[in-house]
C-alpha positions, 0 to 999 in steps of 0.5 A, spaced: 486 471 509 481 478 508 481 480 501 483 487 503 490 484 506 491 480 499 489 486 495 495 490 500 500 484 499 500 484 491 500 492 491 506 492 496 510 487 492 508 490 485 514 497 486 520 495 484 521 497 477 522 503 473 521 507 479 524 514 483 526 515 491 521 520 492 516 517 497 512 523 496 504 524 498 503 517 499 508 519 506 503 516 512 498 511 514 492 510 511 486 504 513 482 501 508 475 502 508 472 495 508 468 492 513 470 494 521 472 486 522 478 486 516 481 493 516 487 493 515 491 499 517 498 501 512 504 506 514 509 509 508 514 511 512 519 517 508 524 512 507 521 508 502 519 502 508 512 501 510 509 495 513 501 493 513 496 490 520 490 487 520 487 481 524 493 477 526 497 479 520 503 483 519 507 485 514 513 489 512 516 492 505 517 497 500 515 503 495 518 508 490 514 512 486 514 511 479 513 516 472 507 518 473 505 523 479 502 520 485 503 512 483 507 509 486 510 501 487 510 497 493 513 490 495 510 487 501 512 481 506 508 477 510 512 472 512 506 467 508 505 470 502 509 476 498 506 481 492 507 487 488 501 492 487 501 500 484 498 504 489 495 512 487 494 517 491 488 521 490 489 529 487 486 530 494 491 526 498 485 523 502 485 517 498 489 510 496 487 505 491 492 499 491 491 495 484 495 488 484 497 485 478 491 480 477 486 486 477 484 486 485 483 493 487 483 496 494 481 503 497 484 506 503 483 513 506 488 516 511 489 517 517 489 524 520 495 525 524 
């Protein structure tokens, strides 16, 4: 499995506790900024779902915001393997770092509409 898609996959599953239902500024799709072979492309939908793609994996899960302003929580599925991970947005809205509970980081950017 790419070392992108397992950072997304613990980041995705880390979301559920201590969290709001506002989907916020992290509402799009964002594609992380790894090697063009292993990109992987991530959606946050307005209903709290969200779903990942890269190479021949797929993945479905969920996110809520948490206290702090841009964080958020995210859970994520795919099929194999399951994770939890924080994911903040930048102050600018262009960038997503996902952290995954053992410390493994990826950096996203988003996808212009």
């Amino acid at each position: 499995m790419p070392r992108g898609l397992l950072v997304l996959t613990a980041i995705m599953i880390t979301l559920v506790s201590g969290c709001s239902n506002s989907p916020g500024p992290i509402v799009g799709k964002w594609r992380d900024e790894g090697d063009e072979g292993d990109q992987i492309t991530a959606e946050f939908r307005d209903d709290g779902t969200m779903s990942a793609q890269g190479g021949s994996l797929g993945c479905i899960g969920t996110f809520k915001a948490e206290k702090q302003q841009r964080t958020y929580r995210a859970i994520l599925d795919c099929g194999t393997s399951r994770g939890a991970s924080t994911c903040i947005v930048s102050s600018d809205g262009k960038h997503l770092t996902v952290t995954t509970p053992d410390g493994r980081r990826g950096d996203y950017t988003r996808v212009p509409d």
